[in-house]
Backbone as numpy.savetxt, mean C-alpha at the origin, in Angstrom:
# Nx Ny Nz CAx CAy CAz Cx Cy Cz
-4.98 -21.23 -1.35 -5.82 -20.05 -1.35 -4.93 -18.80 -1.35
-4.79 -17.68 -2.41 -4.40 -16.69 -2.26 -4.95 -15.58 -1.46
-4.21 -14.83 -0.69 -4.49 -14.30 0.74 -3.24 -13.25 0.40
-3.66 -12.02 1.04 -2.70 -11.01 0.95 -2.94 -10.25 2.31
-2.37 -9.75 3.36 -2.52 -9.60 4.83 -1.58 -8.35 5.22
-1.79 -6.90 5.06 -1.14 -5.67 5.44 -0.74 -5.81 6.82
0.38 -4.90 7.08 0.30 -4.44 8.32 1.35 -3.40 8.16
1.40 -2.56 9.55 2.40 -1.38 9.63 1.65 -0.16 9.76
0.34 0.19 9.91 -0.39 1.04 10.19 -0.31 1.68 11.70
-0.55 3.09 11.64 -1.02 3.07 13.58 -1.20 4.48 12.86
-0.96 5.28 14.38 -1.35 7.04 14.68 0.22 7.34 14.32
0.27 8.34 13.55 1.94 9.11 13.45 1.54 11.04 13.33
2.18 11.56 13.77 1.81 12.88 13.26 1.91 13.30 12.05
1.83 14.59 11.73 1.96 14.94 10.31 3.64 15.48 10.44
3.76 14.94 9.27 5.01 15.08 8.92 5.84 13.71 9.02
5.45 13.03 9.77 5.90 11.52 10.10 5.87 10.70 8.86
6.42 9.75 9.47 6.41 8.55 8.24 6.00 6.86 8.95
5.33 6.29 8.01 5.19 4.95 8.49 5.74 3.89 7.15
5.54 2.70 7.66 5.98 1.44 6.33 5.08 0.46 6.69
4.48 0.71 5.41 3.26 -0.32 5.61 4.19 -1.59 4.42
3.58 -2.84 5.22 3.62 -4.05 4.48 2.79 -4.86 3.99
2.49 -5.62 3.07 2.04 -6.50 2.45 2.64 -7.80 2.15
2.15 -9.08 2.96 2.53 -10.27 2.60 1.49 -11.00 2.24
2.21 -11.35 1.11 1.26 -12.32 0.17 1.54 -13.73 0.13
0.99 -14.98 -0.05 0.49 -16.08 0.33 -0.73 -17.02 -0.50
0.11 -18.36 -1.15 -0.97 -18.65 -2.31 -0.89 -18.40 -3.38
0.43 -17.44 -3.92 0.19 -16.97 -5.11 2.23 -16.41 -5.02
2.67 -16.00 -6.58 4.48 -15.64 -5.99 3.88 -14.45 -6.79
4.25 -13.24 -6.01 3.79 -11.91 -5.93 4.57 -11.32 -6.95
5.93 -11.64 -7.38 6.45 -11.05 -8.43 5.98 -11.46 -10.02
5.30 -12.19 -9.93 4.83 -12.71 -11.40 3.52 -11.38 -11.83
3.37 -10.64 -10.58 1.95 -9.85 -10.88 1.67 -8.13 -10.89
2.03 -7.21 -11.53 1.76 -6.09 -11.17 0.93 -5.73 -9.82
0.75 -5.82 -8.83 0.40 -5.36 -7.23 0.45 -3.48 -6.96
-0.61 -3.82 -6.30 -1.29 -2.08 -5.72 -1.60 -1.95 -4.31
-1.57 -0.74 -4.23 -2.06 0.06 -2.83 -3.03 0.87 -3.05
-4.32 0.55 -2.24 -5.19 1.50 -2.79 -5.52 1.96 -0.94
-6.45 3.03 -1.10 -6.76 3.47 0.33 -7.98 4.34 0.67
-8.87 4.23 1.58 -9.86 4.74 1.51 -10.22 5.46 2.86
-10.74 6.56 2.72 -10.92 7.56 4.26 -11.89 7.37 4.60
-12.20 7.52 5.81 -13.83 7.86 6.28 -15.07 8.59 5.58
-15.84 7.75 4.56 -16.70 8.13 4.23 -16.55 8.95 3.13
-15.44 8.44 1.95 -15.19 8.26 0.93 -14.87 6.96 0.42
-15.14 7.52 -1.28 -14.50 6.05 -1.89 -13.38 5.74 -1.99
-13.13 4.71 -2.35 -11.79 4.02 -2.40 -11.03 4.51 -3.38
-9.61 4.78 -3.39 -9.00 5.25 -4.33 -7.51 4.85 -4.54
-7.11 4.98 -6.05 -5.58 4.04 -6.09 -4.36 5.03 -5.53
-3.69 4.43 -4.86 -2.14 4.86 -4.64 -1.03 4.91 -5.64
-1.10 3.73 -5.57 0.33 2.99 -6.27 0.31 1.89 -7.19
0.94 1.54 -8.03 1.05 0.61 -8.78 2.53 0.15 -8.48
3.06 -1.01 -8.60 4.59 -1.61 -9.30 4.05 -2.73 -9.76
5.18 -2.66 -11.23 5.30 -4.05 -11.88 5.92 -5.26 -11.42
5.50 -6.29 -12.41 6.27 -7.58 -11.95 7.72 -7.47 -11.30
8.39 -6.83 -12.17 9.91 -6.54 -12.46 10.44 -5.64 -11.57
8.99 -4.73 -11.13 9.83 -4.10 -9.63 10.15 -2.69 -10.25
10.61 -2.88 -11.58 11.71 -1.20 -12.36 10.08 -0.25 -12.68
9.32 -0.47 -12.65 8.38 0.68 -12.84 6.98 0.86 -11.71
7.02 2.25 -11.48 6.19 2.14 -10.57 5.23 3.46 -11.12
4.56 3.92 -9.87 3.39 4.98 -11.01 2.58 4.98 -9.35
2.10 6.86 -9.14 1.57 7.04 -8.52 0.64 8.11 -8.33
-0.33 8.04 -7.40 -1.43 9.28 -7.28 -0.99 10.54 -7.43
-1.35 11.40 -7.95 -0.78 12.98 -7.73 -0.86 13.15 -6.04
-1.64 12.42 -5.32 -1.33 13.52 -4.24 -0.54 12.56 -3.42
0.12 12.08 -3.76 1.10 10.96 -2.96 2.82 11.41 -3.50
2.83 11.36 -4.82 3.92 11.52 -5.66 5.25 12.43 -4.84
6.13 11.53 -4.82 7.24 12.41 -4.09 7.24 12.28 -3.00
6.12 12.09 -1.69 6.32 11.43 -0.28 6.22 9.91 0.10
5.22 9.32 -1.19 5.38 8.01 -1.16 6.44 7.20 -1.82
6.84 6.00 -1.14 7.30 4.96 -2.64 7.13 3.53 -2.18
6.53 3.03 -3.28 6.29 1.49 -3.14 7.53 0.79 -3.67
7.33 -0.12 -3.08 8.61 -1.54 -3.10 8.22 -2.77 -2.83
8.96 -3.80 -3.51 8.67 -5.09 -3.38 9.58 -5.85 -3.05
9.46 -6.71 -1.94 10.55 -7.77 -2.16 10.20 -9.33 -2.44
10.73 -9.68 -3.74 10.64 -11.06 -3.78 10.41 -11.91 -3.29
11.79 -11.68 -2.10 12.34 -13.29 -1.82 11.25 -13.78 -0.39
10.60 -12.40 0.06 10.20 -12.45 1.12 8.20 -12.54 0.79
8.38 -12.78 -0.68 6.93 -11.97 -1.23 6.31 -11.00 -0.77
6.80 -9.98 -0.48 6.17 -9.16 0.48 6.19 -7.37 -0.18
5.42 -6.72 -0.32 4.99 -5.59 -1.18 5.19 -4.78 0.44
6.12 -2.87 0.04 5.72 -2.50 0.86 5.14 -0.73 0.20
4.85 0.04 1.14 4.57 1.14 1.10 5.22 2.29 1.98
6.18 3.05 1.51 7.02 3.66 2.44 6.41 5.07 2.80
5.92 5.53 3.45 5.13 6.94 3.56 5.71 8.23 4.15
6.40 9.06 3.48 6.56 10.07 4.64 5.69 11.40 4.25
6.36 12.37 5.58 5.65 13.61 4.75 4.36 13.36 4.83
3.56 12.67 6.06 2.46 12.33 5.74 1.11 13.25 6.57
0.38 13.56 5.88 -0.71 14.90 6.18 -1.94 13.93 6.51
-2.75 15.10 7.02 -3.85 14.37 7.87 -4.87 14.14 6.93
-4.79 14.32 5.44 -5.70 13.94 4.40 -5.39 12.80 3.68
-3.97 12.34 4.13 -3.56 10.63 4.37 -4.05 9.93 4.95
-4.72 10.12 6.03 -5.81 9.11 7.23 -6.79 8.47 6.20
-6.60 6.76 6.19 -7.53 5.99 5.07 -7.22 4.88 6.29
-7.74 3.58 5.41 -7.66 2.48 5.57 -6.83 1.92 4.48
-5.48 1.31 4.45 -4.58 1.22 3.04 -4.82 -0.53 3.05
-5.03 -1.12 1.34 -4.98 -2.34 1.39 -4.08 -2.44 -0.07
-3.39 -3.40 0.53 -2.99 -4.06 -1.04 -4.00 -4.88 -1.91
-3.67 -4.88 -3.21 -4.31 -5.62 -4.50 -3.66 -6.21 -4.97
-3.96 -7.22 -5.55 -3.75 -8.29 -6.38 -4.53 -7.83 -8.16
-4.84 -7.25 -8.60 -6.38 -7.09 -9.55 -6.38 -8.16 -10.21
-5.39 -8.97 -10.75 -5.48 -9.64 -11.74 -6.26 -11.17 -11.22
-5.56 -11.28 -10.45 -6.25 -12.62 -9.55 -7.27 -11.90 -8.45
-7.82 -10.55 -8.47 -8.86 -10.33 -7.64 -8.63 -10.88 -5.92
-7.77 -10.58 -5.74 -7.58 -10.69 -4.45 -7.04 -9.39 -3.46
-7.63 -9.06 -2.56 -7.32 -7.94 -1.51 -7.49 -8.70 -0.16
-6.23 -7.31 0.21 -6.37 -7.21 1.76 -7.43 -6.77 2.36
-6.89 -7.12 3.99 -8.36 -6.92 4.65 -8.17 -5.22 5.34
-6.96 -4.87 5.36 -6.34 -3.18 5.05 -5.69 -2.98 6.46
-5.07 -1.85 6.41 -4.32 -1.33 7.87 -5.08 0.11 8.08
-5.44 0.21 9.21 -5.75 1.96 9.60 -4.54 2.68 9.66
-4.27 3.84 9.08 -3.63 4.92 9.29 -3.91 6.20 9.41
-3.46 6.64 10.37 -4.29 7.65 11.12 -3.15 9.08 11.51
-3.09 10.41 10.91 -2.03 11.54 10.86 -2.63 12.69 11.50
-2.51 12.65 12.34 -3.13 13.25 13.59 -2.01 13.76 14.68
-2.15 15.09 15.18 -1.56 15.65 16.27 -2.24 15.21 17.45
């Protein structure tokens, strides 16, 4: 069963940084373009990040671009999300994707708050 399971979320202030992770399970994560998507209180869901199989291309939200960067590691299957610089219009729930095989996380709270 493919299963993908975040963590690395909590409360940080603004300006802080967190590293969110993604381990994946059931499936070898580098064969698949993988995402971060994230959603706030009482909005819709919306994409972050993309990286490819290969890891060399990545692609991101305008309002992320330049404080975020996604990364993958292979050997560990494990997708992460490096955040800094992070403002209180960052506060979502962040999950990784799978799209192709339709599989998501069950997400991490992150919360940028004084």
């Amino acid at each position: 069963q493919s299963q993908l399971v975040e963590s690395g979320g909590g409360l940080v202030q603004p300006g802080g940084s967190l590293r969110l992770s993604c381990a994946a399970s059931g499936f070898t994560l580098d064969y698949y373009t993988v995402a971060w998507f994230r959603q706030a209180p009482g909005k819709e869901r919306e994409w972050v990040s993309d990286i490819n199989s290969g890891g060399d291309v990545t692609y991101y939200a305008d309002s992320v671009e330049g404080r975020f960067t996604i990364s993958r590691d292979n050997a560990k299957n494990t997708l992460h999300l490096q955040m800094n610089s992070l403002k209180p219009e960052d506060t979502a729930v962040y999950f990784c994707a799978n799209r192709y095989l339709q599989v998501w996380g069950q997400g991490t709270l992150v919360t940028v708050s004084s």
